[in-house]
Structures are given as structure tokens and as C-alpha cells.
VEXZALUM-105497 format. One line per 3 residues: number of its first residue (from 0); their letters; for each residue x, y, z of N, C-alpha, C, O. Coordinates in nm, 2 decimals, padded with zeros to 4 digits. Layout:
NUM = A = X Y Z X Y Z X Y Z X Y Z | ...
// end
This chain:
0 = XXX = 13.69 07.29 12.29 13.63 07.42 12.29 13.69 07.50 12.18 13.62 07.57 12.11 | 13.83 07.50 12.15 13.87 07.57 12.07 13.87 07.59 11.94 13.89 07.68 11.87 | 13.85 07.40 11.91 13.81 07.34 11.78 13.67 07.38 11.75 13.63 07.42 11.64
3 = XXX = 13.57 07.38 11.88 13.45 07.43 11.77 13.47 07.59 11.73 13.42 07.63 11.63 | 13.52 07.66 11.81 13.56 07.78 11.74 13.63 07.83 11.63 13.64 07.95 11.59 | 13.71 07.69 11.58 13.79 07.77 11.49 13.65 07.73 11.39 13.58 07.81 11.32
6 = XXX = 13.62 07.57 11.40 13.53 07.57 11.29 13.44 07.68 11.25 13.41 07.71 11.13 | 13.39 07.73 11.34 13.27 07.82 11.35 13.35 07.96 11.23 13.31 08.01 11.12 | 13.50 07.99 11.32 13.51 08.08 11.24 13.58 08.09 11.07 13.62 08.18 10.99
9 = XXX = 13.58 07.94 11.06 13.59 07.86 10.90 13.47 07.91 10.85 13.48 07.99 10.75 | 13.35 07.86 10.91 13.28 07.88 10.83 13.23 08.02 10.79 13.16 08.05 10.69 | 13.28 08.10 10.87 13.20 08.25 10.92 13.30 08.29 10.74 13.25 08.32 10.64
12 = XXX = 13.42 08.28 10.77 13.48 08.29 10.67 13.50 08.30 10.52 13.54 08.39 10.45 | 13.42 08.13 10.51 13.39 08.08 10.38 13.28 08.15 10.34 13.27 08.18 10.22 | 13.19 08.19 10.44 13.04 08.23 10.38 13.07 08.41 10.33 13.01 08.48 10.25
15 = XXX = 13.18 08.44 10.43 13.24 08.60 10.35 13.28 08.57 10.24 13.22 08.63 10.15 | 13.40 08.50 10.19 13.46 08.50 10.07 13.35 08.45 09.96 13.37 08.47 09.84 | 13.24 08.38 10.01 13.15 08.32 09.87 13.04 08.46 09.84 13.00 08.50 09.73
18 = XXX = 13.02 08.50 09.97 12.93 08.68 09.93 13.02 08.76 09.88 12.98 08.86 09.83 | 13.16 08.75 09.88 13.23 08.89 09.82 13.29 08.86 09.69 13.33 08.95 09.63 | 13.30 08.68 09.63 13.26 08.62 09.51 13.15 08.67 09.42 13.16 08.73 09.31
21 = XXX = 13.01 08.65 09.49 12.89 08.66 09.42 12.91 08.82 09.37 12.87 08.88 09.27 | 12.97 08.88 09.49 12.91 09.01 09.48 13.03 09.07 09.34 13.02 09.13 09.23 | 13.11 09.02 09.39 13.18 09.05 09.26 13.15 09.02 09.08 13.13 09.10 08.99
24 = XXX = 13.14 08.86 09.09 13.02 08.82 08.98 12.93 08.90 08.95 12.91 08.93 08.83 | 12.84 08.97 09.06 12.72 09.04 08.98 12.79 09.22 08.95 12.74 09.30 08.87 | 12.87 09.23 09.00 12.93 09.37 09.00 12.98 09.37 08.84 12.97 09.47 08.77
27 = XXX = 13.05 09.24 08.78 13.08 09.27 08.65 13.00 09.23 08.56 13.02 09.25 08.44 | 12.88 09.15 08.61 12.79 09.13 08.50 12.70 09.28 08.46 12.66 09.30 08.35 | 12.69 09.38 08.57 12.61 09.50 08.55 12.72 09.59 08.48 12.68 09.67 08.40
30 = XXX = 12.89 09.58 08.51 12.93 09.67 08.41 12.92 09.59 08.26 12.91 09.66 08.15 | 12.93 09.45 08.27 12.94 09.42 08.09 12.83 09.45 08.03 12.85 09.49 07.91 | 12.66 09.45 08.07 12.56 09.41 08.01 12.44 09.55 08.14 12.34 09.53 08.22
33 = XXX = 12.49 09.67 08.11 12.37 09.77 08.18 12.27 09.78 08.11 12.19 09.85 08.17 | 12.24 09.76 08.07 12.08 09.77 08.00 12.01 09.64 08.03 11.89 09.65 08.07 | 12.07 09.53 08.03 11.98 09.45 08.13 11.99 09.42 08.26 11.97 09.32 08.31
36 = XXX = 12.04 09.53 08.31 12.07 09.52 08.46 11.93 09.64 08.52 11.85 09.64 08.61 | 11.97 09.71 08.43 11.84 09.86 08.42 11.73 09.78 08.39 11.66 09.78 08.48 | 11.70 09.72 08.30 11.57 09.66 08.29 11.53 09.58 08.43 11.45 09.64 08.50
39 = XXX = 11.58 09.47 08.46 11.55 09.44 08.60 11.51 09.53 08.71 11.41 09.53 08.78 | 11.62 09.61 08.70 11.55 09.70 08.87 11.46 09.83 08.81 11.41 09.90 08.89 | 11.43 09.85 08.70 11.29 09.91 08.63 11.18 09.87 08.65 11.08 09.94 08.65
42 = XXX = 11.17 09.71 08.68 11.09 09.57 08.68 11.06 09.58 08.85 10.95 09.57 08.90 | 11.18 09.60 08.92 11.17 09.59 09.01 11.08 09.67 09.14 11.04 09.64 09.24 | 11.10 09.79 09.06 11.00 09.89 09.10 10.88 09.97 09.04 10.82 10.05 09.10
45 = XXX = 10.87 09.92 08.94 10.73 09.90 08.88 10.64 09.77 09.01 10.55 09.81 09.09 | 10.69 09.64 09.01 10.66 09.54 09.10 10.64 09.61 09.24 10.53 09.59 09.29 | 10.70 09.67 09.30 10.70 09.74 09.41 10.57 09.86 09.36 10.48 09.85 09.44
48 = XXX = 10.56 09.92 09.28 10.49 10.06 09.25 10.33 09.99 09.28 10.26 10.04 09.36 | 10.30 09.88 09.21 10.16 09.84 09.24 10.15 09.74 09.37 10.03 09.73 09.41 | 10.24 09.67 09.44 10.18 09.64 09.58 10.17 09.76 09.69 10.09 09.76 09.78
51 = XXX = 10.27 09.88 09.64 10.24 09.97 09.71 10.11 10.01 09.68 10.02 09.96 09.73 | 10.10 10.08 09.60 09.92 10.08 09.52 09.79 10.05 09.61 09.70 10.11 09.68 | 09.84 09.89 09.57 09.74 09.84 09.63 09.74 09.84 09.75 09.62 09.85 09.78
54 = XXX = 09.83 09.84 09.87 09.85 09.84 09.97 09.77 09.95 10.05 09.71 09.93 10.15 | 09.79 10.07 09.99 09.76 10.22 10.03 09.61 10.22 09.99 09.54 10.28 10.07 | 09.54 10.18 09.86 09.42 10.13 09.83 09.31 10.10 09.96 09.21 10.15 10.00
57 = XXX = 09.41 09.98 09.98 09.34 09.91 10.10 09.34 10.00 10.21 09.23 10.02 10.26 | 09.42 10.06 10.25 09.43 10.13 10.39 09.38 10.26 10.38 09.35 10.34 10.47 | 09.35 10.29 10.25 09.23 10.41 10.23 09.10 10.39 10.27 09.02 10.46 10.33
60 = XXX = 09.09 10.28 10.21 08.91 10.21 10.22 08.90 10.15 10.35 08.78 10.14 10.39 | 09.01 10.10 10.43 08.99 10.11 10.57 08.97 10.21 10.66 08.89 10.19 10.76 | 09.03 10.31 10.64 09.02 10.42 10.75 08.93 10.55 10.71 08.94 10.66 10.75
63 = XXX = 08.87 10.51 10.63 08.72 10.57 10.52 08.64 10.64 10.64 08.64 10.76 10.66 | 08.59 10.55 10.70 08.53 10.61 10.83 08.53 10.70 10.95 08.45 10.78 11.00 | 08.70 10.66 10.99 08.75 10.77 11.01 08.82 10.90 11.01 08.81 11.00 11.08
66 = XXX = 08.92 10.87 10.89 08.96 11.00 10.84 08.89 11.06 10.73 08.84 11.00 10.63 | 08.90 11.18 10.77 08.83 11.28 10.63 08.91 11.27 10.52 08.84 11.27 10.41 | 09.04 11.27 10.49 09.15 11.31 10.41 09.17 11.16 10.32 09.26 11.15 10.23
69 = XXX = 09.08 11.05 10.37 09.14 10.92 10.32 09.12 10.90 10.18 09.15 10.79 10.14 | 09.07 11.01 10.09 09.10 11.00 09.96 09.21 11.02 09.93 09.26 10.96 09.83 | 09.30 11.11 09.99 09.42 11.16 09.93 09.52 11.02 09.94 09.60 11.00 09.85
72 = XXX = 09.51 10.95 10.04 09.58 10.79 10.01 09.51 10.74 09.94 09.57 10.64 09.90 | 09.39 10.75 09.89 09.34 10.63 09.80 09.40 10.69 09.59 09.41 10.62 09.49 | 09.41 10.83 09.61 09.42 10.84 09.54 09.60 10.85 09.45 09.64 10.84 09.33
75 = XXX = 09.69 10.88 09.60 09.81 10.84 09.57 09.83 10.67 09.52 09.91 10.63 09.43 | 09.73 10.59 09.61 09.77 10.45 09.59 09.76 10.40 09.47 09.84 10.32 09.42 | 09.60 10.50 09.36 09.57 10.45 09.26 09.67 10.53 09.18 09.68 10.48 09.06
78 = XXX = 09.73 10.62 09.19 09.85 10.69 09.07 09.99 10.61 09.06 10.07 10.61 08.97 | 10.00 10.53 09.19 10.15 10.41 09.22 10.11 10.31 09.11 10.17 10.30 09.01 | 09.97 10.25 09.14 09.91 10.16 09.06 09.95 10.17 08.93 10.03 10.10 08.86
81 = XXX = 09.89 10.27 08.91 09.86 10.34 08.71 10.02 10.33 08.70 10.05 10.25 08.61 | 10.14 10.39 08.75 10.27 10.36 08.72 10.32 10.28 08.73 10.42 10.26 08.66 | 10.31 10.18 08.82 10.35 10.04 08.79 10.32 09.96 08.70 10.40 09.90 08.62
84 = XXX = 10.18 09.95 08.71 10.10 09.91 08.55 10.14 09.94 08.46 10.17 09.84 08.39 | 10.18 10.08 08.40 10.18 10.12 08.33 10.39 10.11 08.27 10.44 10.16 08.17 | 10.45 10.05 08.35 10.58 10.02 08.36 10.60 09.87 08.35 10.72 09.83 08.33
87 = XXX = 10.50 09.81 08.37 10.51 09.65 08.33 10.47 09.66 08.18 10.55 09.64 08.09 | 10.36 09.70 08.17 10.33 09.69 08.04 10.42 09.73 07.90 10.39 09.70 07.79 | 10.54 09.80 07.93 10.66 09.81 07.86 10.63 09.91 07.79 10.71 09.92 07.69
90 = XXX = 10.56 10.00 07.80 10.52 10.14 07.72 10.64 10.23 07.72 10.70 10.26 07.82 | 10.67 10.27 07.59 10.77 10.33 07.55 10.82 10.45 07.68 10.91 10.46 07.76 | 10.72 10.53 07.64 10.70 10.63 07.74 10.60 10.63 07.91 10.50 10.69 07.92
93 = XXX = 10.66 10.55 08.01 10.61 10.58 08.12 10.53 10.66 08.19 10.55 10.77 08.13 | 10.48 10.68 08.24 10.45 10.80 08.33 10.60 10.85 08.41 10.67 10.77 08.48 | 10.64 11.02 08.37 10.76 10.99 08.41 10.76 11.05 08.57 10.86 11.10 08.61
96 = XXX = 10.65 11.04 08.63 10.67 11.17 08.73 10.67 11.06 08.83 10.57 11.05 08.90 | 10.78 10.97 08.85 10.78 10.92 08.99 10.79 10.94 09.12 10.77 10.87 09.22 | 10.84 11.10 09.10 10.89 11.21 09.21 10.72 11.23 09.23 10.67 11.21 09.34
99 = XXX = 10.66 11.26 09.15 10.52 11.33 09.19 10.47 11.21 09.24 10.40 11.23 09.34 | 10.47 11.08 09.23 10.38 10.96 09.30 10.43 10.99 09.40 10.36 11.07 09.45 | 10.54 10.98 09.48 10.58 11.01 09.58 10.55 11.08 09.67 10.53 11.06 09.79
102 = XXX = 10.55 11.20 09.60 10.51 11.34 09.71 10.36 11.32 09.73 10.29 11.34 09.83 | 10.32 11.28 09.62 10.14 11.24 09.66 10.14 11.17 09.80 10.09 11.22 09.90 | 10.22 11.04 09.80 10.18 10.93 09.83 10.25 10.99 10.00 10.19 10.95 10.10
105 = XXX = 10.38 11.09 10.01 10.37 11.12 10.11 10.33 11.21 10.17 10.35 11.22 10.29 | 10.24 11.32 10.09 10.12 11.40 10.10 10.03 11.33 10.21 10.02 11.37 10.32 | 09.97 11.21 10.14 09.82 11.18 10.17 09.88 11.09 10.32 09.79 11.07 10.41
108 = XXX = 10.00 11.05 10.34 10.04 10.99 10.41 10.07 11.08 10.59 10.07 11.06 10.71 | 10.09 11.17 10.49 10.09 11.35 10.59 09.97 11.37 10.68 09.97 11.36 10.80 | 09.88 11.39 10.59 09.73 11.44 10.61 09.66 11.36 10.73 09.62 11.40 10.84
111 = XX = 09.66 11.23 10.68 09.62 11.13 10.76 09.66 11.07 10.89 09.60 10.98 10.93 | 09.76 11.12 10.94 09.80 11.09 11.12 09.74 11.24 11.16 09.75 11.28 11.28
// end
């Protein structure tokens, strides 16, 4: 009994020191090289800006029927869209109002319960 416990807590162990490894590894790769660490999670929520999009798209044109207000999600979804899109596509200048997709998106999110 006690043997399978220590093992268990070998391994509990090993799997901490290899995550506080990695995590280290990636902690000094973002201080030697920020600009492509920034590019990634730029990437990363652009990626996120249009499933949200689309997501909210869909659940506009679903509840079409019953809510009156279901433009205002359809139309936050399609402004996520346009900035995600518009953030893959590598355009110098963005759309910079990410705060305004937001408030739209939890505007229309408001309206609608």
C-alpha cells in the first residue's frame, strides 16, 4: 500500500517539475523574442474574434423568431467577424476598437435575456 503511494506521489511530482520546466522554457522564450510571442496571441484572438462571430451569427438567426432585439447579436457577431478577419489578414492597421466589439457584443447579449 505504501509503495503504490509513494509511486503515485513520484509521479505527481515529476509531472510538477516537467510543467514548472516548460513553463519556465516558455517564460524566457517570450522575454528573448516579444514580438513573436505578441504575434501569436494577436493570432490568437483574431481566431477566437471570428468563431465568436460566427457563433453569435448563428444564435441571432436562431432566436429571430423570438426575440425582437436579435439584430443587435447579429450585428455584434458580424463586427467580431469583420475584426477577426480583418486581423488575420495582417492589415497594418486593424480595426482598433476591440473594447467597442465587446460592449456591442455585450450590449446585444444584454438586450436579449
Amino acid at each position: 500500500m505504501m509503495g503504490s503511494i509513494r509511486r503515485k506521489h513520484r509521479r505527481a511530482w515529476l509531472a510538477l517539475v516537467a510543467r514548472g520546466l516548460l513553463a519556465l522554457a516558455i517564460g524566457v522564450y517570450l522575454l528573448l523574442r516579444p514580438l513573436d510571442s505578441l504575434a501569436v496571441i494577436a493570432m490568437c484572438i483574431a481566431i477566437w474574434a471570428v468563431l465568436s462571430g460566427v457563433t453569435e451569427v448563428a444564435h441571432a438567426l436562431e432566436i429571430r423568431s423570438t426575440v425582437g432585439s436579435w439584430w443587435l447579436l447579429f450585428l455584434g457577431g458580424f463586427i467580431s467577424i469583420g475584426f477577426g478577419v480583418a486581423s488575420v489578414n495582417g492589415r497594418r492597421r486593424a480595426p482598433k476598437p476591440p473594447a467597442m466589439t465587446t460592449a456591442l457584443t455585450s450590449f446585444s447579449r444584454a438586450s436579449t435575456r
